[in-house]
One Martini backbone bead per residue (centre of mass of N, CA, C, O) as a GRO file, in nm:
protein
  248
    1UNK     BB    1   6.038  10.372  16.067
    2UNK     BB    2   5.806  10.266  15.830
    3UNK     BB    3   5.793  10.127  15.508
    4UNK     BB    4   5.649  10.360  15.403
    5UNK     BB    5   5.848  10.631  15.515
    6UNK     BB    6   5.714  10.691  15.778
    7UNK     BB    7   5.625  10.840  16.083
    8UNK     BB    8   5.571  10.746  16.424
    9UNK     BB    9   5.521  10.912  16.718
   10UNK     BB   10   5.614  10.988  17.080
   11UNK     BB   11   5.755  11.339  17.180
   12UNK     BB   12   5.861  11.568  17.285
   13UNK     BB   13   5.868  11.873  17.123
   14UNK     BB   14   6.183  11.929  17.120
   15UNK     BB   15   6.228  11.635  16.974
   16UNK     BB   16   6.012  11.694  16.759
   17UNK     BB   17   6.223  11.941  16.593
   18UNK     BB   18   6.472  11.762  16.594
   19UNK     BB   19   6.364  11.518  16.402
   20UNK     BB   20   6.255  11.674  16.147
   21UNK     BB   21   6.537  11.774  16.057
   22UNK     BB   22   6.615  11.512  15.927
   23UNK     BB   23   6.368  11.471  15.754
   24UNK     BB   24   6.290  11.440  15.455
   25UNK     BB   25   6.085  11.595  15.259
   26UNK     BB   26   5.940  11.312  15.163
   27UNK     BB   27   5.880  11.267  15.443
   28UNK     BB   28   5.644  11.211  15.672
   29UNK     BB   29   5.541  11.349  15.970
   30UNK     BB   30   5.398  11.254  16.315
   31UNK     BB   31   5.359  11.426  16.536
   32UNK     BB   32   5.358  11.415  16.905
   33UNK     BB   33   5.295  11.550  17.148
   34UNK     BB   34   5.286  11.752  17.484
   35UNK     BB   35   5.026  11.678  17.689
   36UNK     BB   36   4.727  11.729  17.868
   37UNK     BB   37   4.499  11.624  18.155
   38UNK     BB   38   4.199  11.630  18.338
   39UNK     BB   39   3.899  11.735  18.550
   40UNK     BB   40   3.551  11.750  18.613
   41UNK     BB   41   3.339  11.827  18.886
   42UNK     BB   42   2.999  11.853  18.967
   43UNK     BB   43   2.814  11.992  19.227
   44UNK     BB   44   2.539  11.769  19.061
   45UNK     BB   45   2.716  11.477  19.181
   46UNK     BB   46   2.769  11.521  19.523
   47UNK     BB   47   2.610  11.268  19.621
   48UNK     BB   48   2.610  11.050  19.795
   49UNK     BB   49   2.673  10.740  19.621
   50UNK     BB   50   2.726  10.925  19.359
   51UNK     BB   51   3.008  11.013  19.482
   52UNK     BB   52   3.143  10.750  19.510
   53UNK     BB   53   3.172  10.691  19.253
   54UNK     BB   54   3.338  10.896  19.106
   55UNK     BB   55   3.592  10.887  19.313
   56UNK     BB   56   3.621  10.556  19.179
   57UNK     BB   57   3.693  10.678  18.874
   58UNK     BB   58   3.930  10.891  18.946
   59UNK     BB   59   4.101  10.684  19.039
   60UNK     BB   60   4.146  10.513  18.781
   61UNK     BB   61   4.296  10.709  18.626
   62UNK     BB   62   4.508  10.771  18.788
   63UNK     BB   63   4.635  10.461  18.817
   64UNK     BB   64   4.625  10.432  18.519
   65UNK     BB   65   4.936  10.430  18.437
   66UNK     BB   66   5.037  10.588  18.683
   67UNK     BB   67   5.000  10.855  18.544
   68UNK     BB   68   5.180  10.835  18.238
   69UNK     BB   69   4.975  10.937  18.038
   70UNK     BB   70   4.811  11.173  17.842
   71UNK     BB   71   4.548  11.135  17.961
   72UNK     BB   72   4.622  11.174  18.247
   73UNK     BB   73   4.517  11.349  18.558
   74UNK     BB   74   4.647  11.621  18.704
   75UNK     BB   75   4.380  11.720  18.746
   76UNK     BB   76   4.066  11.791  18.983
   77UNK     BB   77   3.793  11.957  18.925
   78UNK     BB   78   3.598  12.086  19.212
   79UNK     BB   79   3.255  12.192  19.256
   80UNK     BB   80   3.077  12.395  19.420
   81UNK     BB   81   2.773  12.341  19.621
   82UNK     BB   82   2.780  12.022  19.712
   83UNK     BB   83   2.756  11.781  19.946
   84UNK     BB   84   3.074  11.734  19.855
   85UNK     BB   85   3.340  11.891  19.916
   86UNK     BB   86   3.616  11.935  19.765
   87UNK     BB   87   3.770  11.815  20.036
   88UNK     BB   88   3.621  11.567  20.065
   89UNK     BB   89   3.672  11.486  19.831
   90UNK     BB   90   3.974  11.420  19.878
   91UNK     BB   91   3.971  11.244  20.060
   92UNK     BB   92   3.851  11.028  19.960
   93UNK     BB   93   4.018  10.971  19.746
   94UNK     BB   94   4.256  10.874  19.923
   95UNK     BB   95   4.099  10.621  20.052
   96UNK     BB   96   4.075  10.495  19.738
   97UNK     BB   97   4.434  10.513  19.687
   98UNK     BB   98   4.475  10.310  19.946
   99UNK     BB   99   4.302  10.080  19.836
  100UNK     BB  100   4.454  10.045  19.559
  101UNK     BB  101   4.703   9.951  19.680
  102UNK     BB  102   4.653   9.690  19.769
  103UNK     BB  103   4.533   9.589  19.489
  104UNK     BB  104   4.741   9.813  19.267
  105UNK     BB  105   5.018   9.834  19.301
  106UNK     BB  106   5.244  10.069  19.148
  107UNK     BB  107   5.562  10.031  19.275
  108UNK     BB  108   5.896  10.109  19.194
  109UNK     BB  109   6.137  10.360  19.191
  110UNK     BB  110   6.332  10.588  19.109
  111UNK     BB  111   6.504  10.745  19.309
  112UNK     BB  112   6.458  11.038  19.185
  113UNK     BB  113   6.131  11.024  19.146
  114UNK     BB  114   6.102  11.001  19.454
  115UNK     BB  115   6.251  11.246  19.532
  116UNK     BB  116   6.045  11.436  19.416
  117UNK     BB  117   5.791  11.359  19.580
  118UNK     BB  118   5.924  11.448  19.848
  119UNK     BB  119   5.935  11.740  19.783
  120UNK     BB  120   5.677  11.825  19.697
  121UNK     BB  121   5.545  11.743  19.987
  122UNK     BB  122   5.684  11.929  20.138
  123UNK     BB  123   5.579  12.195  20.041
  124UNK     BB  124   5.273  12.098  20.142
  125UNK     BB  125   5.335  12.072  20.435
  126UNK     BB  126   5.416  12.371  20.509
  127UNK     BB  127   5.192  12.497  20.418
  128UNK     BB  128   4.924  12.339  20.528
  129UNK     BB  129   5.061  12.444  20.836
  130UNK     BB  130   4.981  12.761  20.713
  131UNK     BB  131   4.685  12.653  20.573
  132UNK     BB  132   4.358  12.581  20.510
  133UNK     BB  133   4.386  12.553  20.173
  134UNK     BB  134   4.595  12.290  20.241
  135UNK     BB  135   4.591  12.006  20.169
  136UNK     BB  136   4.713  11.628  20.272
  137UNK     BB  137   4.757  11.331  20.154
  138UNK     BB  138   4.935  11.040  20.205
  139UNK     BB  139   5.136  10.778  20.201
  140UNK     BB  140   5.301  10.553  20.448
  141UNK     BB  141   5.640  10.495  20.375
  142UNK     BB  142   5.561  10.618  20.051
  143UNK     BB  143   5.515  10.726  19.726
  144UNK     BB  144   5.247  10.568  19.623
  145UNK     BB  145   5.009  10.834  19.719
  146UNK     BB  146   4.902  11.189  19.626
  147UNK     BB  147   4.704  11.433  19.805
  148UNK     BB  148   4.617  11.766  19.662
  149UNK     BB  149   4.468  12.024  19.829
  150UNK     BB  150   4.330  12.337  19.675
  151UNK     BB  151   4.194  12.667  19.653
  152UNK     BB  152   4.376  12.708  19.400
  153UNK     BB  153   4.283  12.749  19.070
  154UNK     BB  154   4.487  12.651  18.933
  155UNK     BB  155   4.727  12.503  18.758
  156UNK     BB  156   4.893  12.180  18.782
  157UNK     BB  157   5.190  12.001  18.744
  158UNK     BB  158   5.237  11.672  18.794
  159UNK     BB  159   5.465  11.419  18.925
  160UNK     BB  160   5.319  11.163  18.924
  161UNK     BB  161   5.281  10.858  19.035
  162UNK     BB  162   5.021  10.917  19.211
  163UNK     BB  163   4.989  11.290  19.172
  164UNK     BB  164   4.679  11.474  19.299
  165UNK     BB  165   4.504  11.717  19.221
  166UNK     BB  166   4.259  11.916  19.396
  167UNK     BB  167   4.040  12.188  19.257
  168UNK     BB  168   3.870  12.471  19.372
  169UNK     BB  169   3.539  12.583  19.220
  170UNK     BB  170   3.258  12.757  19.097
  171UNK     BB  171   3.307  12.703  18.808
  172UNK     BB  172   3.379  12.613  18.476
  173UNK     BB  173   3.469  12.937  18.403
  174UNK     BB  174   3.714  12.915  18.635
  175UNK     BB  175   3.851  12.662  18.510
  176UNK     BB  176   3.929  12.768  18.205
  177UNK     BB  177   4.109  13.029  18.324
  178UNK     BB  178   4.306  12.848  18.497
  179UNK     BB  179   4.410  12.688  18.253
  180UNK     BB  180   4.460  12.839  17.968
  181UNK     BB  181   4.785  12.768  17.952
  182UNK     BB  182   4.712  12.496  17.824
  183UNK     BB  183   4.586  12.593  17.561
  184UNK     BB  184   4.665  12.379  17.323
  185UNK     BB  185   4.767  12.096  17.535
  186UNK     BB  186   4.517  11.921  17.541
  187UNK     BB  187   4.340  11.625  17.547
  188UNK     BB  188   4.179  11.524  17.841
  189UNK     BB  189   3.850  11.533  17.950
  190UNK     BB  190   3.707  11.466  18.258
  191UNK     BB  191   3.334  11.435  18.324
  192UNK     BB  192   3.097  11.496  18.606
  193UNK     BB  193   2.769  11.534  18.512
  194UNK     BB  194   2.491  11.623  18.478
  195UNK     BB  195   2.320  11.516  18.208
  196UNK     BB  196   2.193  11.794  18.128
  197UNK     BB  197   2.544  11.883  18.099
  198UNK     BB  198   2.680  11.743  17.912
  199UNK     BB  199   2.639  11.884  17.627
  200UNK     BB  200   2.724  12.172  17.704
  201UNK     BB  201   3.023  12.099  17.781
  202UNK     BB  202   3.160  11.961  17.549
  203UNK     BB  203   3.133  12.195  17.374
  204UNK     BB  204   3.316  12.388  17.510
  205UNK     BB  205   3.540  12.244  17.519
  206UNK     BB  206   3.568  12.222  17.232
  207UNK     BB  207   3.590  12.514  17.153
  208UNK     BB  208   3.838  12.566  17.359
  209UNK     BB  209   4.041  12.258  17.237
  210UNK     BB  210   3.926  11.994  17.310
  211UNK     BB  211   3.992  11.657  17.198
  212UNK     BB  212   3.875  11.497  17.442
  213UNK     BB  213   3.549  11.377  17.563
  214UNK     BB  214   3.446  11.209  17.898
  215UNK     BB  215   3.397  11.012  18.132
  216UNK     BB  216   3.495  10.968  18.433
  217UNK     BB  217   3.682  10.684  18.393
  218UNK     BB  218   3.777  10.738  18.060
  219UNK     BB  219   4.090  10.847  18.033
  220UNK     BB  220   4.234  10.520  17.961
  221UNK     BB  221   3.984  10.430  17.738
  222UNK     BB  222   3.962  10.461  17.485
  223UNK     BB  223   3.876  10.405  17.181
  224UNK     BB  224   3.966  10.289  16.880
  225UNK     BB  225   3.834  10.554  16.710
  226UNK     BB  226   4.016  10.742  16.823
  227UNK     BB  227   4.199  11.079  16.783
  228UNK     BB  228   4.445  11.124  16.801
  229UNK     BB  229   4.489  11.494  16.802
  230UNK     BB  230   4.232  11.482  16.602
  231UNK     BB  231   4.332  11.239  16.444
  232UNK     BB  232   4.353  10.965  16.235
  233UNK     BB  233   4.484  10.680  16.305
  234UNK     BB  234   4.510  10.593  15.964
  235UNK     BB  235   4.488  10.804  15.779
  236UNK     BB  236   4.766  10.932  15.753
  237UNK     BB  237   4.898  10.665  15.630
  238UNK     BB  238   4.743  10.741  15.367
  239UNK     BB  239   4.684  10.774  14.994
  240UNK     BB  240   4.465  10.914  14.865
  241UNK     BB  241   4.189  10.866  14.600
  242UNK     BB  242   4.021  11.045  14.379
  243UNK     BB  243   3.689  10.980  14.221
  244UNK     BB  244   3.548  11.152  13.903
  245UNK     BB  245   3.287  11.126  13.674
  246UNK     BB  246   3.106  11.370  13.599
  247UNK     BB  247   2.864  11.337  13.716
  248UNK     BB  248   2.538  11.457  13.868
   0.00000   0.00000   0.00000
């Protein structure tokens, strides 16, 4: 609790209900609650070197905090019809996060953390050997970075410490069909589309209910500005006082 007798924290769900029940009722409480957040990449951007920057954007995303805050994408939507294919781009993405490994390695996890993705890993290694539809890449010999590639678009959440899906999509309209489960509890989308079509992703996701749209590789870089959960960083801890003179 802060001096002026407000809350401000970020905490699950479950967590921010329960401490909610102990706030005196005249006590301001600003709860953020459990967000995700993902990546649109269109088909008109993946053409040679113009895709190799994407894919070094979208790997930044992904290093920044380990893939552990809410701004951080669980999922990578990469659309068909581009000169570099959904699967190119996962291969692509797997030897980026492969060179960042070298240069920002991740560091040591708890063993419980560690285990938890070679189990998930474990499940895809043995789709991916009875599916064309499922690729997997991952560091060898640690659970440093694993990339996860599926033809299925639904959307998936990542045990995170850089475990990122790829997920192939026909447009932009088959990915928030896809997503639709998480509609009103994404915070960040990352996109990467030829300009003449950002104004228009841009508008739609805000629509459809996301609170935040930047470009790949800006999704753990907010501005000052940024409205955290759609609301003003230091509005809400304010008392505003209107005043009125009565003059036309």
């Amino acid at each position: 609790m802060c001096r002026s007798g407000r809350i401000r924290r970020v905490f699950s769900d479950a967590s921010l209900a329960a401490i909610r029940q102990q706030v005196p009722a005249k006590t301001r409480f600003l709860g953020y609650g459990h967000r995700v957040s993902f990546a649109y990449v269109g088909s008109g951007v993946l053409t040679g070197f113009h895709a190799r920057k994407v894919v070094a954007k979208a790997a930044g995303d992904v290093v920044a905090w380990n893939q552990l805050g809410c701004l951080s994408p669980h999922v990578i939507y990469v659309e068909r019809g581009g000169a570099i294919s959904p699967e190119q781009f996962a291969e692509m993405l797997a030897e980026e996060l492969d060179r960042r490994e070298e240069l920002e390695p991740r560091g040591e996890l708890p063993v419980e953390v560690a285990a938890a993705i070679a189990s998930r890993r474990g499940i895809y290694e043995v789709r991916a050997a009875h599916s064309p539809e499922t690729r997997l890449w991952c560091s060898k010999n640690s659970t440093a970075w694993t990339v996860l590639y599926e033809e299925d678009p639904r959307f998936q959440l990542s045990c995170l410490n850089r475990f990122i899906y790829v997920k192939s999509v026909g447009d932009f309209t088959e990915m928030l069909q896809n997503a639709d489960h998480t509609r009103g509890k994404v915070s960040t989308v990352g996109i990467a589309v030829p300009e003449d079509r950002v104004q228009t992703v841009a508008t739609e996701l805000a629509r459809w209910g996301v609170i935040r749209v930047c470009p790949v590789g800006q999704m753990q870089n907010p501005p000052l500005t940024w409205r955290h959960d759609g609301r003003p960083a230091l509005g809400d801890l304010v008392r505003w006082t209107d005043w009125e003179t009565g003059k036309d």
